[in-house]
C-alpha positions, 0 to 999 in steps of 0.5 A, a space after each residue: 671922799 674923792 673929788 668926781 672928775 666930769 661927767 659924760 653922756 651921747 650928745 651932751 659935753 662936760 667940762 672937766 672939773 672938780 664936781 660932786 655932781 653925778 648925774 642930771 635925769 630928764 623926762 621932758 616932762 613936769 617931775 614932782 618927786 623921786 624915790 629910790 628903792 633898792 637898784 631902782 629910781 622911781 620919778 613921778 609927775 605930769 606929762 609935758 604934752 598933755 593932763 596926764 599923771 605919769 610914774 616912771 621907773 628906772 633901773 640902776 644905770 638910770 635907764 628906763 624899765 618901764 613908764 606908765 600913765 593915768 588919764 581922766 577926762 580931766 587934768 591930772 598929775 602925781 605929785 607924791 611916789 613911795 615904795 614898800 617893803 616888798 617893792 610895790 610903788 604908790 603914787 598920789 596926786 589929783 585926778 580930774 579934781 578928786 584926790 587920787 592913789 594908786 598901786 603898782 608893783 615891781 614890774 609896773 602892772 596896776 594893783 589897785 587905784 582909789 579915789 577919794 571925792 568930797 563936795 569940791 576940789 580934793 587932791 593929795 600932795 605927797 604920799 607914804 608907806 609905813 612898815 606894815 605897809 600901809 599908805 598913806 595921801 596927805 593933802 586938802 579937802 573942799 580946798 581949805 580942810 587938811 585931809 590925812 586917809 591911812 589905807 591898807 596894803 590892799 586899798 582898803 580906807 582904815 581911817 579918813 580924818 580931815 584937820 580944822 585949823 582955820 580958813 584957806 588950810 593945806 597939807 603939803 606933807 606928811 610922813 610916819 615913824 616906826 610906831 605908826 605915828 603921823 606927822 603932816 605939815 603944810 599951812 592955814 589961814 590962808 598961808 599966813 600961819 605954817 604947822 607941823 601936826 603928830 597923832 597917833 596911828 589912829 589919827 588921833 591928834 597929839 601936839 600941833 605946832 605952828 610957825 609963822 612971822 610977818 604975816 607969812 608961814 609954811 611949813 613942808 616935808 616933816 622927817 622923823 629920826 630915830 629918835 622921834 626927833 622931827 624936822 621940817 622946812 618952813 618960811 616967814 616973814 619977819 623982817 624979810 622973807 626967809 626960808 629955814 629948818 627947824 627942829 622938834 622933840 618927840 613931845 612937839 618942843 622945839 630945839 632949835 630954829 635956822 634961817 637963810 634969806 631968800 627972795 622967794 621966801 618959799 618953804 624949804 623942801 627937807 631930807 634927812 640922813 640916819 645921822 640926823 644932819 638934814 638936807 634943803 633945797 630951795 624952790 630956788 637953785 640951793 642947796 644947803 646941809 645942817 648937822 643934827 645940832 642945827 649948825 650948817 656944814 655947807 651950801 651950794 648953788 647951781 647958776 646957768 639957767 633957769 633951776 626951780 627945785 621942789 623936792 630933795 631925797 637921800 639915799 646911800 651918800 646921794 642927794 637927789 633933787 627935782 624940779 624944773 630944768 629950763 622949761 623940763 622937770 628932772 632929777 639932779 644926783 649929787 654926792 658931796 662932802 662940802 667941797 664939790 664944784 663944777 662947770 658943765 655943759 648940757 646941751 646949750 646950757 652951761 651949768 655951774 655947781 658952786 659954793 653958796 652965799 646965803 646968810 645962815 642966821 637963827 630962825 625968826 620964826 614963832 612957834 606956838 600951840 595951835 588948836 586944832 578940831 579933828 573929824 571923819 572926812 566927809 568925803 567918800 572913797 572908791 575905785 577910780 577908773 583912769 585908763 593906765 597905759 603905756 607913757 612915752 617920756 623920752 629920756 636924757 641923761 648925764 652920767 659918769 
């Protein structure tokens, strides 16, 4: 692949390098995931200036088609964005303390929003689309029950299940495979234990595994290859704090385990590609790629100023990743073959895109079967009645 030489954008400067880095997106406002569906970019998150969940949809020039926001009497935020096969975009996250989901189409008109309400805080963490086009929110219930609710392309509950582990028990995450099964991830007692969970598309739990060291485990964002191999992103303890990726069968058997160090030994956010090779970010500012195999290909570190990643998707040879830019949530693009490099300067900061130094060793972490007690939740859902409106992110960007 050719190397890209610099990037130029109105008002903002570029020192011309050798750089795999394609572009940098800016709201000014807290982005928590991005996605891409066709020609458009879809970036979710809260809006800077006050409580409210925003969706931002951007055409192929990472221009703005159309913004739009949802307003409680309360705090609210998007947190997980995902589209169907018909175009339409679901967001979920937390809306004045109740789980929220919501769906737009194309063109950014309302289709529908569900809350779902138990007796204390509930809110989902990411949210996706199955190829029947049903959604599904993965999140937490009273603040300690992981809750999974399947809906249909219509809103309608087909099943609500909430997952016992222990005390203090999360789900950052969940995806589906092409069969309907359900994979969640995330953390219980009290984030000490991390698990990856498969049930059937029922909900109906089939393995449970767990990951943990040193009194510290989390485990993130589970993707499923075409082989029904899955992959996630988790932190332990042992020895040190780290962050690594690991790797299971269809059959919950793990293959293999890797690990870097890393002082804020947060979960690493995952993607993979449709070979296989995986693609993690820090919560930090790196970025690292491992073959199927689990053997790293390359790392690479961002350095400049203040760079906080949350989340990482691939499409079509891009990497995109979000998160915190200085003090404003945006989306970095990138396309690299393990060689890229670059100097830049965005406004007053100047950005390098480097090699990386992580120690890559094999992962520490302990796998074991957890048990688990699965249940209906005991929430309830229904429409919710946030004010959609118009949002007004002012956008910056950095192109070629």
């Amino acid at each position: 692949m050719s190397p890209i030489l610099g990037i130029l954008a109105s008002g903002i400067s570029a020192h011309l390098g050798v750089s795999n880095i394609l572009g940098y997106i800016n709201l000014g406002a807290q982005t928590e995931q991005a996605t891409v569906n066709g020609d458009f970019t879809y970036m979710v998150g809260q809006v800077a200036t006050s409580t409210e969940a925003y969706l931002t949809q951007l055409s192929a020039t990472k221009t703005i088609n159309w913004q739009r926001k949802l307003n409680s009497a309360g705090s609210d935020i998007a947190r997980g964005v995902a589209t169907d096969s018909s175009g339409n975009v679901y967001i979920s996250g937390i809306a004045n303390s109740d789980a929220l989901i919501a769906k737009y189409n194309s063109s950014g008109t309302i289709q529908w929003q569900n809350k779902f309400v138990g007796t204390a805080t509930e809110g989902f963490y990411k949210t996706f689309v199955d190829s029947s086009n049903n959604v599904y929110g993965f999140g937490v219930q009273n603040s300690n029950t992981v809750i999974a609710i399947k809906y249909n392309s219509s809103g309608t509950i087909q099943f609500q299940n909430q997952y016992n582990l222990t005390t203090g028990a999360v789900a950052y995450a969940g995806s589906v495979d092409s069969s309907g099964n359900v994979y969640v991830a995330g953390y219980y007692n009290g984030a000490q234990n991390g698990f990856v969970m498969k049930t059937n598309s029922s909900g109906v739990v089939t393995w449970t595994r767990g990951l943990t060291g040193g009194g510290e485990g989390q485990v993130n964002t589970p993707k499923v290859d075409s082989s029904g191999n899955v992959y996630v992103g988790f932190t332990q303890a042992s020895g040190g704090r780290k962050s690594g990726v690991a790797k299971y069968n269809s059959s919950g058997v793990i293959q293999w385990q890797r690990q870097v160090n890393l002082a804020s030994g947060d979960p690493l956010s995952i993607d993979i590609d449709s070979s296989g090779n995986v693609y993690a970010i820090s919560v930090g500012n790196n970025l690292l790629k491992y073959n199927s195999s689990g053997t790293l290909q390359w790392q690479r570190v961002f350095t400049g100023t203040t760079i906080g990643f949350t989340g990482v998707y691939y499409s079509n040879g891009n990497i995109y990743l979000t998160g915190l830019f200085d003090t404003n949530g945006g989306i970095f693009i990138v396309k690299d073959d393990g060689s890229g490099t670059g100097t830049y300067t965005l406004g007053t900061y100047s950005i390098t895109y480097a090699a990386g130094s992580l120690t890559d060793t094999a992962g520490g972490a302990t796998d074991s079967a957890v048990t688990v007690t699965a249940s209906t939740a005991s929430g309830t859902g229904s429409a919710s009645t946030l004010t959609d409106s118009a949002a007004s992110n002012t956008l910056t960007k950095v192109t070629i």
